[in-house]
LUMROSE-484056 format. One record per residue (C-alpha): y, x, z. Coordinates in steps of 0.2 Angstrom, whole numbers, plus 5000, padded with zeros to 4 digits. Example, Ala and Ser with C-alpha at 12.3 -4.5 7.8 and 13.67 -1.06 7.14 Angstrom:
! residues 2
497850625039499550685036
This chain:
! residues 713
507946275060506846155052505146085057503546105046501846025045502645855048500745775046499645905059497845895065497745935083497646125079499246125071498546135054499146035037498545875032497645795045497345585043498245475055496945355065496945185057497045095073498645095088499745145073501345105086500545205102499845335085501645355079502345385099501245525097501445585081503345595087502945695103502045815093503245845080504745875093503745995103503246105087505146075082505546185099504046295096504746325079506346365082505746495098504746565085506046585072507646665085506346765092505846835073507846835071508346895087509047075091508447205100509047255116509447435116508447525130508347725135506547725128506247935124504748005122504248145130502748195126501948145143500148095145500447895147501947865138501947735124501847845106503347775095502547735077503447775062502547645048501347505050500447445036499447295031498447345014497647205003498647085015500146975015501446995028502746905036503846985051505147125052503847275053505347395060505547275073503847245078503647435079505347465089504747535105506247415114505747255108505047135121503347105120503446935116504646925102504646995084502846955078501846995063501046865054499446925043498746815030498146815012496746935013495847004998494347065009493246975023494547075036496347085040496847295043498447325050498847505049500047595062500347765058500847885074501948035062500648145072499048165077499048125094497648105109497447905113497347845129497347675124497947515115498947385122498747225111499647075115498746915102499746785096499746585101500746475093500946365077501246475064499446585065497846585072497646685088496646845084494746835093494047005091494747195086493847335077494947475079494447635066495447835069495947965056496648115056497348105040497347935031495947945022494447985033494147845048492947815059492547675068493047705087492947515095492047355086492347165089493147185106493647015112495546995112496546835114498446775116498846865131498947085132497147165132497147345136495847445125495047605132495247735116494647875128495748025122495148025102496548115092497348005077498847995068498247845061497447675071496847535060496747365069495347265059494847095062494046935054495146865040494846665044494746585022496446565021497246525037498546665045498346765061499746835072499946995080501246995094501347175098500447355097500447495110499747635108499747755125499647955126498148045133498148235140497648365128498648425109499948335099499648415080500948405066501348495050502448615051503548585033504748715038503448865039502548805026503948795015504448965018502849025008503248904993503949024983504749004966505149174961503949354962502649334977502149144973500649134985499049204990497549194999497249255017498549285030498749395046500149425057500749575066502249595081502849775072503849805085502649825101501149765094501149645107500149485098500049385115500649185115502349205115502849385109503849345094504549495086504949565070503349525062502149595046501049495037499449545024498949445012497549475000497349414982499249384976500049284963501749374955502749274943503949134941504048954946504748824933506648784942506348584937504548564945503348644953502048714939501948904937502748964921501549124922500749224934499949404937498649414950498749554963497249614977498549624992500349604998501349605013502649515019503949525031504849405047506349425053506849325067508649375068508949295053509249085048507549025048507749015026508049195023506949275036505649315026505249435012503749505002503049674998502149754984502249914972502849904954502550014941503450004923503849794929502149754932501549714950500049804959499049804973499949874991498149944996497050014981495050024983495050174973494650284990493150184991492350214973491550344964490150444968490850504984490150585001490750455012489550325006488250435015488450375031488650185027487550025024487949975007486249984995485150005011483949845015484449885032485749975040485350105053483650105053482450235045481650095038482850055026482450065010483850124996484350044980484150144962486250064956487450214962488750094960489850184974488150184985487650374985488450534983488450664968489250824965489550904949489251064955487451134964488251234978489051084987489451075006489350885014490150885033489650765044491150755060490650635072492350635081491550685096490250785104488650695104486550735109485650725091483750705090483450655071484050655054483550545040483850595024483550475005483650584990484850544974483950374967484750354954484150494942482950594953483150714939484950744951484250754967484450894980482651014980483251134996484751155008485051235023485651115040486851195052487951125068489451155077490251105091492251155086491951145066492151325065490751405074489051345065487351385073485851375059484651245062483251275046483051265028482251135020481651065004481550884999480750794986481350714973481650494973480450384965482050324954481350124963482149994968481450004985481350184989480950235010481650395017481350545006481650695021481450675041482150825052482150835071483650905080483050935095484350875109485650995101487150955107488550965093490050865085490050925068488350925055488351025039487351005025487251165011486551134995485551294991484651214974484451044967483150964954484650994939485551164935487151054933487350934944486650864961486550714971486050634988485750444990486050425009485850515027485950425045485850545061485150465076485550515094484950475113484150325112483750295096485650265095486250275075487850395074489150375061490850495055491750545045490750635030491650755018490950875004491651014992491550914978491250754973491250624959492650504960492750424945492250244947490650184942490350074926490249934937491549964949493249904937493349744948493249834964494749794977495149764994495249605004496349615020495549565035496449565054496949725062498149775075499649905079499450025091500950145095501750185079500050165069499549975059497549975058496549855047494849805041494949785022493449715013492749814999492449684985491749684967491249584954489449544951488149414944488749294959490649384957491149394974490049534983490649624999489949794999490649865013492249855027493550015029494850035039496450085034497750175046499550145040501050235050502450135054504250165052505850055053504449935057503749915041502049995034502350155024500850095013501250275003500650355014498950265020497250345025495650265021494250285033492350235030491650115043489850065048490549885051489449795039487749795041486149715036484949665047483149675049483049485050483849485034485549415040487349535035488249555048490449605043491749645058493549615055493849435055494749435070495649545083495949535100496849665111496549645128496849815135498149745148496849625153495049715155495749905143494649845126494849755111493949665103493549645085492649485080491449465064490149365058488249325054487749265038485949195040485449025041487148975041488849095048488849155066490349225077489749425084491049535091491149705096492149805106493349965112494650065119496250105109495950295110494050265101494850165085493950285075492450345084491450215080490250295091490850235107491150035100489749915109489249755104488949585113487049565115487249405123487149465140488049655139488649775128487349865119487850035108486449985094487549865082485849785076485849695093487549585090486949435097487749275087488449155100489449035091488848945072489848875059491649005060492649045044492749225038494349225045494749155062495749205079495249205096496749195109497049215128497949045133499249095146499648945153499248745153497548655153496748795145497648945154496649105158495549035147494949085126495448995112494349025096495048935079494248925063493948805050492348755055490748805041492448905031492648755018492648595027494348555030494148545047495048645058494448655076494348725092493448795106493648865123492748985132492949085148492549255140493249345124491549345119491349175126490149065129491148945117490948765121490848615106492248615093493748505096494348405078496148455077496748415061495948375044496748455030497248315014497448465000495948414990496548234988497948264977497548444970496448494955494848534963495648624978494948664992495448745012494848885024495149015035496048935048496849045061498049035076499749155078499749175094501549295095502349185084501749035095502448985111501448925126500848745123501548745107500348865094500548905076499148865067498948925047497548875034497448955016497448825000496148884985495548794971493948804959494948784943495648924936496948844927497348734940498348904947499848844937500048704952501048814963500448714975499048774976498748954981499948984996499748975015499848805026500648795044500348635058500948645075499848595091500648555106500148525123500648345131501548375147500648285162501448195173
């Protein structure tokens, strides 16, 4: 022990000049001073020495516990104290200061980081008094998610040498920066900080999941992730299960063994990938995709969906609007219309069920109207096999613009039927013949779609379609059958066009998808709209057949911003799109222009959950990364499937962009089988604009965080 600042002013501060006069009464006093700050001292220097008591302090997780910290910091400051101390959750309150000085700013920031995100209750700070410091007068305390983002939550409260308890008011942070006035050159002294629990989610990294997709050998990561419980289907909180997952774009190649930079890499469209609970956690999983003379391809090809072929009749893609007859048609068949290269050819319509039709709209080849079709003969039938005539017709041939309206209009009449043919009697060329696009209309005005076939038809692809390929949205199992909503995709001025969504039906055995033998339907589930927005389903699924017998397929708007929309439908109508609704904001509406947009700023990729239990329980969890590229992954709640959703709760900011070459995140999405209740798996996918910066492997493969509920008391 030793005593300091022998010659003191009345604040205990170096230097200060004796009175000249009652030098014997001056020096009495002088004494009495430097005795008491001899005992001060020595307090201060056990209490910074002495141990600490051990306690049963564990934290449970329980709104109103005190959160253990794992670091404090003091950047662009000096520090004196035993940080682990002052953070130990058993010390006294009163003993094992920190003593802040030396600032490089106009403010002392004193750091504490929580190891988690958590909801904040409040903070408990407890000033210093005494000889060594200055008390602290005022607190500015800033939140960030992360470490590198804060925002100022409380400024200048007034604190002083005793415990002031600061309302925080349930704003998650995994890191709390004290700030307060650095004072020239004098120090200031923290006695303690406690930081309490508020209700709502705890969020962590999950290193373990998202180590088990940082792979250094074959499947090295890819973009987009979806999980399926192949052994019941069942994708409800808590399922679990032997589990598939699809992937789209893949990288294929080796990892240097020494660091973590790709030594190459071939780039696939889509994988799978396999979880296997039964086994340790590190050998659980395994990836999936086809091989041919060593190189790696694509589990799903789009080749089903080039070409010249009859089943882009019935769909949207080259029409300025879906559905309607005033749509006009593009002159690019690049997998937009139909040709043959025959002149006898059949196109049948099924429409997978019986249905009342009233009109048919016909556009002529518009690619070469040399190609179009001149007359044909239009039959119907109820069983496919017994057709009942319904006119010949002739049609003229396409203006060969780029905006061209409806070249035929027929009326049906109410006829009732499920099948439609259409017989090419002569066409425009003694060669060939073509037809740009057809849309029946029922009761209602109601737009029908199936499943269009013809005798012959060009599948080649088209000069433009080499890039084509299919991006994997969400699907679902049902029975022994895996459904999914692929996204046609191909290259064009802007690279990245979507031209249309399938759907792929993929049997099941052994619980794995015998992707050999897939069958790739047509869909009508991208659409554009009159208003000029595009409207794509498939970014989410939700089965809520034991709940209300639908489920519920969830897409998004793209105007003015991108919009959530969801449709829905029983299992047995998977493929008759005819019978699928759409939210209209109030009902269900069969017109698919009607899907009313009733939540802004989702990610093409998302998840919307039924939250069994908890402060949420009974009700809908949506999860996206909000406006797709912000790093932001959030939250909302609503009472429906198809809402309304309330505002977006911040639960985690992702820190990828900071350290990786021109990386950014997206598409985050909940896993609700392979979650537990109050405790949900949540994963985002890691991209970058740099090609080359793909050698970071890094870069490229899915991230996992945990949010878990805090127990209340």
């Amino acid at each position: 022990m030793g005593v300091k600042h022998l010659n003191t002013d009345a604040r205990g501060h170096p230097g200060a000049p004796q009175h000249p006069g009652g030098a014997r009464k001056g020096r009495a006093s002088v004494w009495l001073v430097i005795l008491m700050l001899a005992v001060i001292s020595c307090t201060e220097e056990s209490n910074a020495a002495v141990s600490i008591p051990p306690c049963d302090y564990s934290f449970t997780a329980t709104a109103g516990e005190v959160i253990p910290p794992v670091a404090v910091s003091v950047p662009r400051s000096s520090v004196r104290g035993d940080t682990a101390a002052f953070l130990d959750p058993c010390k006294p309150v009163e003993t094992h200061p920190l003593i802040v000085a030396d600032g490089v700013t106009r403010t002392h920031q004193v750091v504490i980081d929580l190891g988690a995100i958590h909801p904040l209750r409040s903070a408990e700070w407890t000033g210093y008094s005494g000889s060594r410091a200055r008390t602290v007068e005022t607190v500015s305390i800033d939140l960030s998610l992360n470490g590198l983002n804060y925002r100022r939550t409380v400024s200048a409260y007034p604190v002083d040498g005793g415990t002031t308890t600061i309302a925080l008011g349930g704003a998650s942070a995994r890191f709390v920066r004290f700030a307060f006035p650095a004072a020239g050159e004098e120090a200031h002294g923290i006695r303690d900080i406690r930081i309490r629990l508020e209700s709502g989610y705890i969020v962590r990294e999950d290193p373990a999941w998202s180590g088990a997709f940082f792979r250094r050998s074959g499947w090295t990561g890819a973009d987009g992730i979806f999980a399926y419980n192949v052994e019941s289907g069942d994708r409800r909180v808590g399922a679990r299960g032997p589990t598939a997952f699809v992937f789209s774009d893949t990288l294929i190649g080796e990892v240097f063994p020494h660091n973590k930079v790709r030594a190459d890499f071939t780039m696939v469209n889509n994988t799978l990938g396999y979880f296997d609970p039964g086994l340790p956690f590190d050998e659980a999983f395994t990836f999936v995709y086809p091989e041919s003379d060593g190189r790696p391809g694509s589990v799903f090809a789009a080749d089903a969906y080039t070409g010249k072929r009859a089943r882009h009749l019935l769909d949207g893609d080259g029409l300025s609007i879906a559905r309607s007859p005033d749509a006009r048609l593009t002159n690019s068949d690049d997998g937009t219309m139909w040709r043959s290269a025959r002149t006898d050819a059949e196109i049948t319509v099924d429409l997978m069920a019986e249905e009342r039709l009233e009109r048919l709209y016909l556009w002529n080849y518009n690619a070469d109207p040399s190609l179009g079709v001149k007359d044909f003969d239009l039959s119907v039938s109820t069983d496919g096999s017994s057709w009942t005539e319904a006119g010949s017709h002739r049609m003229e041939r396409a203006s060969g613009g780029e905006r061209e309206g409806y070249t035929k209009a027929v009326s049906l009449r109410g006829v009732t039927a499920r099948y439609l043919r259409l017989a090419v009697r002569e066409g425009y060329s003694e060669s060939s013949v073509g037809l740009g696009k057809m849309m029946i209309f029922g009761e209602d005005e109601r737009f029908l779609f199936g499943r269009v076939t013809a005798s012959h038809e060009i599948t080649e692809p088209t000069a433009h379609e080499d890039s084509a390929r299919l991006w994997l949205q969400d699907g679902i199992v049902l029975g022994d059958t895996f459904y999914t909503f692929p996204l046609l995709v191909k290259d064009h001025d802007d690279l990245f066009r979507v031209h249309s969504v399938g759907l792929i039906e993929v049997p099941l055995s052994n619980q794995r998808l015998d992707y050999e033998n897939a069958v790739c339907h047509s869909t009508p589930l991208q659409l554009r709209t009159p208003d000029g927005g595009a409207i794509y389903f498939g970014a989410g699924v939700l089965d809520q057949t034991p709940i209300d017998g639908f489920i519920y397929v969830y897409g998004y708007k793209d105007l003015d911003g991108r919009h959530l929309v969801v449709s829905r439908f029983r299992a047995e109508d998977i493929l008759r799109f005819n019978r699928w609704t759409f939210f209209d904001g109030a009902g269900w509406s069969v017109h698919a222009h009607d899907a009313s947009p009733f939540k802004e700023g989702v990610s093409p990729e998302l998840s919307v959950t039924r939250i069994p239990r908890g402060r949420h329980a009974g009700r809908y969890m949506l999860v996206v990364m909000e406006g797709t590229v912000s790093g932001r992954v959030v939250y909302a709640v609503g009472d429906e499937p198809w809402g309304p959703f309330g505002e977006y709760e911040l639960v985690y900011e992702t820190t990828e962009a900071s350290y990786l070459t021109a990386a950014f995140t997206y598409n985050a999405k909940m896993h609700a089988h392979l979650s537990e209740p109050g405790d949900y798996l949540i994963s985002y996918n890691v991209n970058t604009h740099n090609l080359g910066a793909l050698r970071d492997a890094r870069i490229y493969y899915p991230r996992f965080i945990r949010m878990v509920e805090v127990n209340e008391r």
